[in-house]
C-alpha positions as CSV (number, residue, x, y, z in Angstrom):
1,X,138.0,97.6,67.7
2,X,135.1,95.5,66.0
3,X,132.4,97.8,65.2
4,X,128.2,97.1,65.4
5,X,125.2,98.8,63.7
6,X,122.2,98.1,65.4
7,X,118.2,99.4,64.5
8,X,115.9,98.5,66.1
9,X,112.8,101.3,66.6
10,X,111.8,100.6,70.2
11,X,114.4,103.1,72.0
12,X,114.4,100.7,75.1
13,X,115.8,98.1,73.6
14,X,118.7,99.9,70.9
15,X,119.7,101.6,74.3
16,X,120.2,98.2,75.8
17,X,122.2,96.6,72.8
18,X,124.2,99.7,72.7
19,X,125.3,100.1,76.1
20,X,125.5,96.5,77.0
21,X,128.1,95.7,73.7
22,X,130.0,99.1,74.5
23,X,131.0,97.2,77.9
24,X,132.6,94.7,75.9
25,X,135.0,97.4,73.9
26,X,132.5,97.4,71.1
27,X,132.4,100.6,68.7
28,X,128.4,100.9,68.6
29,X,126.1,103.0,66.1
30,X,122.2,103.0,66.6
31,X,119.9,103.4,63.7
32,X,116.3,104.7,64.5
33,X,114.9,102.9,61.3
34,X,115.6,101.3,57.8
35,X,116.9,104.7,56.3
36,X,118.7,105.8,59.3
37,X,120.5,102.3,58.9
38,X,120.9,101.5,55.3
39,X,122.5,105.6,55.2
40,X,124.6,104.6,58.5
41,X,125.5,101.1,56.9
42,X,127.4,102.6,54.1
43,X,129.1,104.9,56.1
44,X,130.7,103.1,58.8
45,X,130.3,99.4,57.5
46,X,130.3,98.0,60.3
47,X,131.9,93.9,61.5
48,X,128.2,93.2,62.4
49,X,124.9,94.5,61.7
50,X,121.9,93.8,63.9
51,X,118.6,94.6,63.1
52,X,114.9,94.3,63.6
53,X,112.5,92.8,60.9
54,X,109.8,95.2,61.4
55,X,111.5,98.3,60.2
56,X,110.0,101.8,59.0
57,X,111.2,103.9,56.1
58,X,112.9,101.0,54.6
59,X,111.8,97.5,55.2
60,X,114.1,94.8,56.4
61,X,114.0,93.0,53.2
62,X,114.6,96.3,51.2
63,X,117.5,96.9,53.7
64,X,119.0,93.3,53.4
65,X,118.6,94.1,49.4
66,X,120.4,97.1,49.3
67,X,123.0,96.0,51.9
68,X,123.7,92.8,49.2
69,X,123.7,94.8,46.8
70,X,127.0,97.2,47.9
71,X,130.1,95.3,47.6
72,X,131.5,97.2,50.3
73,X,128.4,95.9,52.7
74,X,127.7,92.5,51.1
75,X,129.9,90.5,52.9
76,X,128.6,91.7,56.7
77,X,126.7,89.2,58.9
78,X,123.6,89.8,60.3
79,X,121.7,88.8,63.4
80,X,118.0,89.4,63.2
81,X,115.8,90.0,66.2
82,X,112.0,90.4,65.7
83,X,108.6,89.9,67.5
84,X,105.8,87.7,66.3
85,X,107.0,86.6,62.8
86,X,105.8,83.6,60.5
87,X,108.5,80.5,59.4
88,X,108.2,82.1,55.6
89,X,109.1,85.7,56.7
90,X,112.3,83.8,58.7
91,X,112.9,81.7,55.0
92,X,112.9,85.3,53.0
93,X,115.4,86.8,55.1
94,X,117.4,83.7,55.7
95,X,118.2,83.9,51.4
96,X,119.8,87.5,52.1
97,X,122.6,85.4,54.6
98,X,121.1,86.3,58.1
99,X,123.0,84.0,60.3
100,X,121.3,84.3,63.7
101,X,117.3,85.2,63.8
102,X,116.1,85.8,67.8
103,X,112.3,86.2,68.6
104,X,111.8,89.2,71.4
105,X,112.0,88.9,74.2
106,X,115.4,88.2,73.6
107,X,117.5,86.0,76.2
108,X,120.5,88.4,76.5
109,X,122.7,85.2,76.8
110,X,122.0,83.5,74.0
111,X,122.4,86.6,72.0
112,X,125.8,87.6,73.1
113,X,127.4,83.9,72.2
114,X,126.0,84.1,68.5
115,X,127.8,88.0,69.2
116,X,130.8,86.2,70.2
117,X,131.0,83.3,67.6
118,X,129.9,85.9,64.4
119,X,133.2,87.9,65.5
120,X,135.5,85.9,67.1
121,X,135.6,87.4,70.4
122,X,134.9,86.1,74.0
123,X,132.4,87.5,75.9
124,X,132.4,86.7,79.5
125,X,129.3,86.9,81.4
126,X,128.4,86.8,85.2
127,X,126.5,83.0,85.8
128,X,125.8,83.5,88.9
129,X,123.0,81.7,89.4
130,X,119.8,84.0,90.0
131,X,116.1,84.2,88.9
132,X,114.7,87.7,88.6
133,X,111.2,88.3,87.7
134,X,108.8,91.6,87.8
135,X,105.1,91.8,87.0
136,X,102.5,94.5,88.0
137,X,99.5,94.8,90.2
138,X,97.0,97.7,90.5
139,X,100.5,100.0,90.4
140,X,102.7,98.0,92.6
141,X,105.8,96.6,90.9
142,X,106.5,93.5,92.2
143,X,110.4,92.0,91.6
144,X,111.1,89.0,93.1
145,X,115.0,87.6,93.6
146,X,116.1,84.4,94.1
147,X,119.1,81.8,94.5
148,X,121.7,84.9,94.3
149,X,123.1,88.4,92.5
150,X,123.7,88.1,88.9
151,X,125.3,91.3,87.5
152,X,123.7,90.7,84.2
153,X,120.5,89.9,85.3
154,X,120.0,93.6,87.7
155,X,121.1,95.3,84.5
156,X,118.3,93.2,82.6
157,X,116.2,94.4,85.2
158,X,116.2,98.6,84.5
159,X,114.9,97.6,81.2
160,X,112.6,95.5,82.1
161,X,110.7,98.1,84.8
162,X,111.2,100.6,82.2
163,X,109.1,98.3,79.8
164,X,106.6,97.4,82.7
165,X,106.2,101.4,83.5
166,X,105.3,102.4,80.1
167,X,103.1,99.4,79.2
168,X,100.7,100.0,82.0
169,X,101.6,103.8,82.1
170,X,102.8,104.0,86.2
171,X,102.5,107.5,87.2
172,X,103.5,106.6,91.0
173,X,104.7,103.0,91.4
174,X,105.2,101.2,95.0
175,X,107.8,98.6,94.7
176,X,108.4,95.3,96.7
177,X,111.1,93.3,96.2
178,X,110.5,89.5,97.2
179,X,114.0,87.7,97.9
180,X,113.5,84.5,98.8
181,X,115.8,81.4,98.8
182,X,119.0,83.7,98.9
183,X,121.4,84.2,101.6
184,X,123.0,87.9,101.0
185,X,126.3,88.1,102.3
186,X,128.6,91.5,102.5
187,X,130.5,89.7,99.2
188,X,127.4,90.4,97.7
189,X,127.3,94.2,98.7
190,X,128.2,95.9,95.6
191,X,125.6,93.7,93.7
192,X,122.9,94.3,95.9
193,X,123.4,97.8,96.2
194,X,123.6,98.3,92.6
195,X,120.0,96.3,92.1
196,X,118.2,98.5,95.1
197,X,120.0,101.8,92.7
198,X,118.4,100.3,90.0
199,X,114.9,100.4,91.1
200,X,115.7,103.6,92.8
201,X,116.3,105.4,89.4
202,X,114.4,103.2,87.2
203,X,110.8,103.9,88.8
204,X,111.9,107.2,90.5
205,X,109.6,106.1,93.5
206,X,110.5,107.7,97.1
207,X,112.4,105.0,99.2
208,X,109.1,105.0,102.2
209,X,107.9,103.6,98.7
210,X,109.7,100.3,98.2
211,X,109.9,97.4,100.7
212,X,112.1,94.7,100.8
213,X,110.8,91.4,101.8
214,X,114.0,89.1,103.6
215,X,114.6,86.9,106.2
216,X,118.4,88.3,105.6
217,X,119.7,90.3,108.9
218,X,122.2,91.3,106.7
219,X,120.2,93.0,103.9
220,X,118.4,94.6,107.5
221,X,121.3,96.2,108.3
222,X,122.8,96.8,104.8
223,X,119.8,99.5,104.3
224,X,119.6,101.0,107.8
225,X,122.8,101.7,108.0
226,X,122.8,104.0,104.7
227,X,121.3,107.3,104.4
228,X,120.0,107.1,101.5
229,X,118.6,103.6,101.3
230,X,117.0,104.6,105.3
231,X,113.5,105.0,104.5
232,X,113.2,101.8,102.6
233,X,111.4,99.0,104.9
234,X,112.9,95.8,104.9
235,X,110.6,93.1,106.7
236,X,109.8,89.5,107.0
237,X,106.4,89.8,107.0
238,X,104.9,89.9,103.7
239,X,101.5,91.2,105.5
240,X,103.2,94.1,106.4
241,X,105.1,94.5,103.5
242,X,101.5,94.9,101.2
243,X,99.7,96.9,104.4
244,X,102.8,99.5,103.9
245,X,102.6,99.4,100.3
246,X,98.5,99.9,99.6
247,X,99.5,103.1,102.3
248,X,96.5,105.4,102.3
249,X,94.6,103.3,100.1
250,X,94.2,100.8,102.3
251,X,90.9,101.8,104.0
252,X,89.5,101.6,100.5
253,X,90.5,98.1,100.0
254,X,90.1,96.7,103.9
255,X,86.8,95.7,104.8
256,X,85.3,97.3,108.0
257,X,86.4,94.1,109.8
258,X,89.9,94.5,108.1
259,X,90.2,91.4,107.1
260,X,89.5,91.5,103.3
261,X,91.7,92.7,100.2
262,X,89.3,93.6,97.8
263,X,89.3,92.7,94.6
264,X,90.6,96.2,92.9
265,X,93.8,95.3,94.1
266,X,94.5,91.5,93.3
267,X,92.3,91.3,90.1
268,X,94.4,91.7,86.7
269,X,97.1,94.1,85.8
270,X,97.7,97.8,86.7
271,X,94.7,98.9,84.4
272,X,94.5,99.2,80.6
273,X,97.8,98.5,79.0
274,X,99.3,100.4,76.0
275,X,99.2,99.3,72.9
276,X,102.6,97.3,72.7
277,X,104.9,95.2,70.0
278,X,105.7,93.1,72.7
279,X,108.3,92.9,75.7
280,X,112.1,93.5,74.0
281,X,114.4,91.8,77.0
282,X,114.1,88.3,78.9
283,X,114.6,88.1,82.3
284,X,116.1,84.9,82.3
285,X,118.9,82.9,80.4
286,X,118.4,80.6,77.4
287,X,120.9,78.0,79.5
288,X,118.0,78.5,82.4
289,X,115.6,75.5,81.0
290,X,111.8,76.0,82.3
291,X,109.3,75.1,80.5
292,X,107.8,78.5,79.8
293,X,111.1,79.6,78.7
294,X,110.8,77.5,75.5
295,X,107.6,78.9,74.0
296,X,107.8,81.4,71.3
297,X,105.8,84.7,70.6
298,X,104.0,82.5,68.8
299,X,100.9,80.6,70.1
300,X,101.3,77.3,68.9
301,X,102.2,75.0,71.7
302,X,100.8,76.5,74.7
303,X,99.4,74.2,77.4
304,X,97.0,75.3,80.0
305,X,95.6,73.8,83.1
306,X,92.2,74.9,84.2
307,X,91.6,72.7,87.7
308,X,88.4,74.2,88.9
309,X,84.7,72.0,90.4
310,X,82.7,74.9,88.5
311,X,81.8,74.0,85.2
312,X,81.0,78.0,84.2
313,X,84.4,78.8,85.5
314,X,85.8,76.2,82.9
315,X,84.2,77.0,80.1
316,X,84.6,81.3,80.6
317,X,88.8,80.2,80.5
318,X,88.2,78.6,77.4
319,X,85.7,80.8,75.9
320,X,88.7,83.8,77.2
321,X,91.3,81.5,74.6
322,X,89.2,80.2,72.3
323,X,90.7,82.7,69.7
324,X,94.2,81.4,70.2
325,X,96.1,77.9,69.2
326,X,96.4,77.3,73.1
327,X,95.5,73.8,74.5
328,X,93.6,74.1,77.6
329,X,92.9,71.0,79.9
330,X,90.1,70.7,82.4
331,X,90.2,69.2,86.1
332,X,87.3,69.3,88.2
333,X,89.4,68.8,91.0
334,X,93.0,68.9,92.4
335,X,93.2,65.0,93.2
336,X,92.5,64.5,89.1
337,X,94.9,67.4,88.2
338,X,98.0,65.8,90.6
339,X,97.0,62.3,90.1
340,X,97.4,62.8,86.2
341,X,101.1,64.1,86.7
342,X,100.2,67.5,88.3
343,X,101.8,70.6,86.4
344,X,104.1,68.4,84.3
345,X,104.1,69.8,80.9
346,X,102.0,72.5,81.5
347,X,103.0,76.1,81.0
348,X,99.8,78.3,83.1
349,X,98.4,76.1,85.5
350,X,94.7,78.3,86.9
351,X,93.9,77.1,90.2
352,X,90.7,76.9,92.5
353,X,91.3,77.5,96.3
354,X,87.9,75.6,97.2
355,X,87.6,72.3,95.7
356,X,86.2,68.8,97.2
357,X,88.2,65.9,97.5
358,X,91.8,67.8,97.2
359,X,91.7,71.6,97.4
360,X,93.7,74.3,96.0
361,X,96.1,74.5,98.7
362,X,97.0,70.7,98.8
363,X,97.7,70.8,94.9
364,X,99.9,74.4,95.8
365,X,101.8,71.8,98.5
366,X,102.0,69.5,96.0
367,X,103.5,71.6,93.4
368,X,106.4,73.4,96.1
369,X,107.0,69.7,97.0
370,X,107.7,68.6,93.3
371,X,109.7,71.6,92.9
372,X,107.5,72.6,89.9
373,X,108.5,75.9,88.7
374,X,105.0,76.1,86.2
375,X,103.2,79.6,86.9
376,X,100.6,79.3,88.8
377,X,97.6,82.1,88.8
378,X,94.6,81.3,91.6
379,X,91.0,81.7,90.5
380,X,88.9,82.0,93.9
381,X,86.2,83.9,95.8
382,X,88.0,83.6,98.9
383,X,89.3,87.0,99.7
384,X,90.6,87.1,102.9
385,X,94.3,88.4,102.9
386,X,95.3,85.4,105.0
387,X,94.2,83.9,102.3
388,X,96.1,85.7,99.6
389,X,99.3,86.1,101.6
390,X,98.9,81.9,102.3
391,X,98.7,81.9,98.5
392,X,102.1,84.3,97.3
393,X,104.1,82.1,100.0
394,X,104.1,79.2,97.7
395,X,105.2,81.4,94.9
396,X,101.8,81.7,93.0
397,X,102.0,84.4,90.2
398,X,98.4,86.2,90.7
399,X,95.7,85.8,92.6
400,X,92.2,87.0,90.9
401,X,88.7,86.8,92.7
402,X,85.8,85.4,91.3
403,X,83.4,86.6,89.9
404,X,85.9,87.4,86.6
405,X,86.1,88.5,82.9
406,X,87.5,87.4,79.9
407,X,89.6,90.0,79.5
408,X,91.0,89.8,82.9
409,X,92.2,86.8,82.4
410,X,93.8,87.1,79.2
411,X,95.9,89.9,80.4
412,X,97.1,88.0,83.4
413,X,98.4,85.3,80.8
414,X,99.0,87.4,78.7
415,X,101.7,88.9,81.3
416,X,102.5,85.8,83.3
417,X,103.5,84.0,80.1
418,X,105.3,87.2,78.7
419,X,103.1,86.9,75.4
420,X,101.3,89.6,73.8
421,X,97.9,89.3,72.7
């Protein structure tokens, strides 16, 4: 049996490593920091040794030192995972014979071939194809599923809403999962019920709590037909599905002619977030090639679309980002933005509902028919939930109304990008 050491200080994400390499017949041992390892090294040394830079007690270039320095340890590879981290912190290390070096969030896939190749072993993995995704809103955890089940993936996902609950501190989420392009069959029963199980224990919200947004009869029936998946709602309506979530609140948020969401709900995050290192897991696969997926923790290289007639709006996006390496690009309307190639290699496109000559929801057709999977977060004063349910049908990320703050809007990047500022 090939054994691992892994430390890593965030618990979330030495609990992942551990159990997810113990399902491959892995003898795992967590380290809570760089003494806990380099005491832990010694003792058991280990076939691999995975570790974070950023390490207390003992530094990881203290660790790799003293690890090099053992002849019992000096000969043990090492995979390096780390947040934000400069290309002369990665040269230091590399000296010390770290084979592998991963930026956080970590694409699980990516991580268990370099795994695989450093020992020798096979691991199989489901690919399934499937696109999960979760983000947060005003307390409501939105997950949305696509293309199909991917075992992998739903296990990705516990961490991830673990990560999401203590970011924004969640006292009493409301879930909705969004399935859309996926046809559930009863093959896919196990899988499904293990994701609904997931979010069930994860966010530990009452099952009247979480809707489930389908056209599948199957998934219908699936839920009814189990006591204790009854009181979750599955619906096609997404209307419905956000009345039943906002629940009591929703005479707060309705207008008197119940027509308008106000802004407290759609504008930002779930309130102040927590002061974070940064998100530990990725959703998706490094195979899975987007052109979000490709952008570091870093902020070099970043390119965002502002396509907005007001000229104040314009300038507050780049005054919110004028701290940052990102390259922001400015259309006063949608007919410039598509007829200049449109979201093409873009990765946050911000997007005006009321423009002249092409508006907001021409360029959001235009996008859905181009198959352009570039983010998409709406800027507008139009508040109407028509409106904003028009809007999440052609997959738009967030929807924030006018008039807005810089802060706002770096932490709906912030989170629709999966950097930390």
């Amino acid at each position: 049996m090939k054994t691992i050491l892994v430390v890593d200080e965030s618990s979330l994400f030495r609990d992942f490593l551990k159990k997810k390499f113990e399902e491959y017949g892995f003898d795992v041992t967590a380290a809570v920091n760089g003494l806990d390892a380099s005491t832990k090294l010694r003792q058991i040394v280990p076939d691999l040794f995975i570790m974070d830079y950023y390490l207390s007690r003992f530094s990881s270039v203290e660790l790799l030192e003293k690890k090099n320095g053992d002849p019992n340890t000096k000969g043990i590879p090492v995979i390096m995972v780390s947040a934000k981290i400069d290309r002369d912190k990665i040269l230091q290390v590399a000296r010390y014979g770290v084979r592998k070096f991963f930026t956080k969030p970590v694409k699980v896939d990516a991580l268990l071939e370099a795994v695989g190749e450093t020992l020798k072993v096979k691991l199989d993995l489901d690919n399934t194809p499937c696109i999960i995704e979760a983000h947060v809103n005003d307390e409501i955890l939105f997950i949305e599923v696509s293309q199909g089940l991917n075992k992998e993936k739903i296990e990705l996902l516990r961490y991830k809403i673990q990560e999401l609950i203590e970011l924004y501190e969640l006292k009493n989420p409301r879930v909705l999962i969004l399935m859309s392009n996926i046809d559930i069959k009863a093959g896919d029963s196990l899988k499904f019920g293990v994701l609904l199980n997931t979010v069930l224990e994860t966010t530990r919200a009452k099952p009247r709590f979480i809707k489930v947004l389908t056209n599948s009869k199957y998934v219908s029936e699936f839920v009814s037909e189990r006591s204790d998946y009854s009181e979750i709602e599955v619906t096609n309506n997404l209307s419905t599905a956000m009345d039943g979530l906002l629940g009591k609140r929703a005479g707060e948020l309705m207008s008197d002619d119940g027509g308008v969401v106000q802004s407290e709900f759609l504008q930002g995050g779930a309130g102040p977030r927590k002061a974070s290192t940064g998100e530990s897991v990725d959703l998706r696969f490094h195979s899975e090639r987007n052109t979000a997926d490709e952008l570091s923790s870093m902020e070099k290289g970043v390119r965002i679309a502002v396509v907005d007639d007001d000229f104040v709006i314009r300038e507050l996006i780049n005054a919110a980002f004028s701290d940052t390496k990102f390259e922001i690009m400015e259309f006063e309307n949608g007919r410039l933005f598509v007829d200049s190639g449109g979201a093409e290699g873009f990765d946050l496109v911000f997007l005006d509902l009321m423009m002249p000559e092409m508006d907001g929801f021409e360029v959001l057709k235009h996008l859905h028919e181009t198959e352009s999977t570039t983010p998409v977060i709406i800027l507008s004063a139009l508040s109407k939930k028509e409106t904003v349910v028009e809007a999440l049908r052609y997959g738009v990320k967030s929807y924030m109304i006018k008039p807005l703050k810089p802060d706002w809007i770096q932490k709906k990047a912030a989170e629709v990008l999966r950097l930390n500022f």
